[in-house]
PLY file of the C-alpha trace (Angstrom):
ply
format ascii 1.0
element vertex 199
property float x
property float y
property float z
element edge 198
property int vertex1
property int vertex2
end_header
10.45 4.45 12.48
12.71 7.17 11.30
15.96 8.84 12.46
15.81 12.20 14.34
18.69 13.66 14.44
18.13 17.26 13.71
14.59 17.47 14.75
12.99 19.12 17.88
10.54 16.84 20.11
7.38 18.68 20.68
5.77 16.06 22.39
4.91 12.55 22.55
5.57 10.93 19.00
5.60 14.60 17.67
8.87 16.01 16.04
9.83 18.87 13.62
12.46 19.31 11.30
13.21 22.99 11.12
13.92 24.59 7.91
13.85 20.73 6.23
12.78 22.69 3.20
15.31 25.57 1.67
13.92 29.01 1.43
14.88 28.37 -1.94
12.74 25.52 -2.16
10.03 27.11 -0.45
9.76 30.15 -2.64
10.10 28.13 -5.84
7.27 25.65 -4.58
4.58 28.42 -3.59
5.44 30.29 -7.13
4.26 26.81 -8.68
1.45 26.43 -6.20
0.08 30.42 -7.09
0.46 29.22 -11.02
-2.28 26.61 -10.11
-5.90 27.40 -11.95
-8.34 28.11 -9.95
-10.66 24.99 -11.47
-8.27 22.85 -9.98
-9.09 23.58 -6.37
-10.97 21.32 -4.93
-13.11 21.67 -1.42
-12.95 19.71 1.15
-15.15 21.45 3.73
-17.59 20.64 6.41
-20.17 23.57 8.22
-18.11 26.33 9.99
-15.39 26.66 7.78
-13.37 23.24 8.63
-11.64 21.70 5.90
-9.24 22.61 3.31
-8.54 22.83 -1.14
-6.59 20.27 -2.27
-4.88 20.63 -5.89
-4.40 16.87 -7.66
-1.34 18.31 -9.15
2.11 17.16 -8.49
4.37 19.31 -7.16
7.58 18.15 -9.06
9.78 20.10 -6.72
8.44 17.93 -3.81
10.48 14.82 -4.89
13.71 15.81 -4.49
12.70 16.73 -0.82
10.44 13.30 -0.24
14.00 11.76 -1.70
15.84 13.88 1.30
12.90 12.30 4.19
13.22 8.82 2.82
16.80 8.80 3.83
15.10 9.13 7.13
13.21 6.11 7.35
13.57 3.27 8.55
13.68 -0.02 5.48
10.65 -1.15 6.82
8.69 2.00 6.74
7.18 3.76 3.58
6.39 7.42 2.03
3.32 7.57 0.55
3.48 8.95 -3.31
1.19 12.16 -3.52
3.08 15.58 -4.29
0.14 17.40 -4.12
-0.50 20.55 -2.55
-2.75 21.79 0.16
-4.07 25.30 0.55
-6.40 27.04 3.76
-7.63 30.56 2.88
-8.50 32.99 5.85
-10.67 31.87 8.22
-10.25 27.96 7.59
-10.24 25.61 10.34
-8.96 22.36 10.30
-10.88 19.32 11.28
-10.33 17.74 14.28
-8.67 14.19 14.11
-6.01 11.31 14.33
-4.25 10.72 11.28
-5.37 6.60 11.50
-8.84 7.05 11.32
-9.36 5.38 8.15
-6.99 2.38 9.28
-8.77 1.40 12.61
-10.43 -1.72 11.00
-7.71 -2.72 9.83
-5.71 -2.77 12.91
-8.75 -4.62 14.43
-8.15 -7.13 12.03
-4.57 -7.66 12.19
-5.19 -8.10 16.16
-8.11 -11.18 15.43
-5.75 -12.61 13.25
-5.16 -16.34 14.00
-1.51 -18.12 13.92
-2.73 -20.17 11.21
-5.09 -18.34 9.20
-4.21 -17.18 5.74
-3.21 -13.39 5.01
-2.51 -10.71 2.68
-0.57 -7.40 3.50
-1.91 -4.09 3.66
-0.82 -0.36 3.89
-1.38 0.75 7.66
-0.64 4.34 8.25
1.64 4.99 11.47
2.54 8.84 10.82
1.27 11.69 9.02
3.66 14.34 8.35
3.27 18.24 6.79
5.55 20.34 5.15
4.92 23.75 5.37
5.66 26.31 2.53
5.17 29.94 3.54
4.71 32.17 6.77
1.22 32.72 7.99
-0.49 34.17 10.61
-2.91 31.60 12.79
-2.72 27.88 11.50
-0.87 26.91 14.66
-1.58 23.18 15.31
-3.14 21.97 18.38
-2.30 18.37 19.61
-5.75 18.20 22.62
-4.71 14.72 23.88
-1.42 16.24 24.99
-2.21 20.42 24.94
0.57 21.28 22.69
0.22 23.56 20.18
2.48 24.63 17.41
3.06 27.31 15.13
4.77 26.90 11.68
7.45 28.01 9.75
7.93 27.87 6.07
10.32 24.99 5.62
9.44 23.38 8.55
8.58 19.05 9.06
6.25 18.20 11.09
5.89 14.40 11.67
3.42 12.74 14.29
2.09 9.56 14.83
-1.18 8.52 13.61
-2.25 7.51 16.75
-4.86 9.37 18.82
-2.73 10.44 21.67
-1.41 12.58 18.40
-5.10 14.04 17.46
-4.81 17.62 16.14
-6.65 19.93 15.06
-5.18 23.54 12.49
-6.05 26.38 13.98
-8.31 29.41 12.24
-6.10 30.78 9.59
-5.69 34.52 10.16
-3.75 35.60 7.32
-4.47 35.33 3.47
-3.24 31.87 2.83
-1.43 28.80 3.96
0.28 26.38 1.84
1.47 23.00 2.85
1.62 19.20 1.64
0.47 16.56 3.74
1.10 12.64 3.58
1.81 9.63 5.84
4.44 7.23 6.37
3.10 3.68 6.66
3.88 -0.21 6.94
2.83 -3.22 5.67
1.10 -5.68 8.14
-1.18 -8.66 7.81
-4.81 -9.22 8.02
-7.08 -11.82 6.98
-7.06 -12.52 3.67
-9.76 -10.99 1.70
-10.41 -8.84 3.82
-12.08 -5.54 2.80
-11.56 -2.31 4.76
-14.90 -0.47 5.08
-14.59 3.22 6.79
0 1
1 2
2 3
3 4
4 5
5 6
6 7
7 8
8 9
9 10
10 11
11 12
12 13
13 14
14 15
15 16
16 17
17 18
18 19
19 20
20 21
21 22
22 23
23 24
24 25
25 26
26 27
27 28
28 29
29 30
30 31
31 32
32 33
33 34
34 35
35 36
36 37
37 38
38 39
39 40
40 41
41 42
42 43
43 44
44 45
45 46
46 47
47 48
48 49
49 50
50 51
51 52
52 53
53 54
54 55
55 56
56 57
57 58
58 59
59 60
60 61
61 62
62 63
63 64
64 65
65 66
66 67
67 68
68 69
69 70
70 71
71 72
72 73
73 74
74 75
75 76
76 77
77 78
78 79
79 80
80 81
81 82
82 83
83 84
84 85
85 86
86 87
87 88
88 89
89 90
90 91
91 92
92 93
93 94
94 95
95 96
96 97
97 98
98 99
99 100
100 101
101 102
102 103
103 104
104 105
105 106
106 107
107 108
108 109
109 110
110 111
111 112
112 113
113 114
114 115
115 116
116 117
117 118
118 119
119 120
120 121
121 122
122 123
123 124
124 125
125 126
126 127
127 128
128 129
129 130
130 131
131 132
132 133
133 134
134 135
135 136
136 137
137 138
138 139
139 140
140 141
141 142
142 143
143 144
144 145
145 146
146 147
147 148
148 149
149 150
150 151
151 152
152 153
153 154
154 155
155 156
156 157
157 158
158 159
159 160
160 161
161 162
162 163
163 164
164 165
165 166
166 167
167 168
168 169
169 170
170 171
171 172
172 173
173 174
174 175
175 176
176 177
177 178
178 179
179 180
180 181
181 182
182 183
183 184
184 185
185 186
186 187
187 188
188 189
189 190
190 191
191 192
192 193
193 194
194 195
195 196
196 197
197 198
């Protein structure tokens, strides 16, 4: 899936690339992030504080380093395009998941496939991966299936397998604010054709 030279295994199917991202980097992406409106925020939270604010901004300064990670894939496996940026305030709590759950029908399907049937290809996520921007206090990220959990640094890579032996859950945020950008790596594979994904 990708190479891994220079990363530390944390588990199974879950690797970090310390200090992947320049301080440098890191301080000129959270002064862009902390220029962000306020209006452009948006929620995503459930009851008790789980979720996050997304920005549909792009980060410019995140290409040059998604230009660095593709070098680490392999041909057959893709980086999604968003550059947009993440942000938990105090208190925050992740939600608790696998990063495939919105792919699970359509790994059913490409399993019922028949040898002769006709198909189209589709994305199927096989990683999700976070970069991580700035030093925080809490926000350490618990893998349950295999009790690891991990604390952050800015700069860090953190890539994991969308699978749920990989389920994971961020930790209350203790300090004022986290930044980070997440995505996933995926590959084309084939399912029925016309089929419709419905989550």
């Amino acid at each position: 899936m990708l190479k891994l030279e220079g990363s530390i295994k944390l588990g199974e199917d879950i690797h970090v690339f310390p200090n992947f991202i320049s301080p440098e980097e890191c301080q000129e992406i959270v002064g862009f992030i902390e220029s962000i409106p306020e209006n452009i925020w948006e929620e995503h939270l459930n009851e008790g504080g789980q979720g996050y604010e997304i920005a549909f901004v792009d980060v410019i300064q995140l290409k040059k380093i998604n230009k660095k990670l593709q070098e680490l894939l392999d041909s057959d496996v893709y980086l999604n395009t968003s550059l947009s940026p993440t942000r938990m305030k105090r208190g925050l709590i992740g939600t608790h998941h696998s990063d495939d759950f919105q792919f699970l029908n359509i790994i059913e399907a490409n399993k019922n496939l028949k040898e002769e049937e006709e198909f189209e290809l589709v994305r199927n996520n096989i990683a999700g991966l976070i970069m991580y921007f700035n030093d925080f206090e809490g926000g350490e990220l618990h893998y349950s299936n295999q009790n690891i959990t991990y604390a952050p640094k800015a700069g860090d890579l953190l890539i994991h397998s969308s699978s749920n032996h990989c389920k994971h859950q961020v930790q209350k945020i203790k300090s004022e604010v986290r930044y980070s950008h997440s995505d996933n790596l995926f590959r084309y594979i084939k399912v029925p054709k016309g089929f419709k994904n419905v989550i």
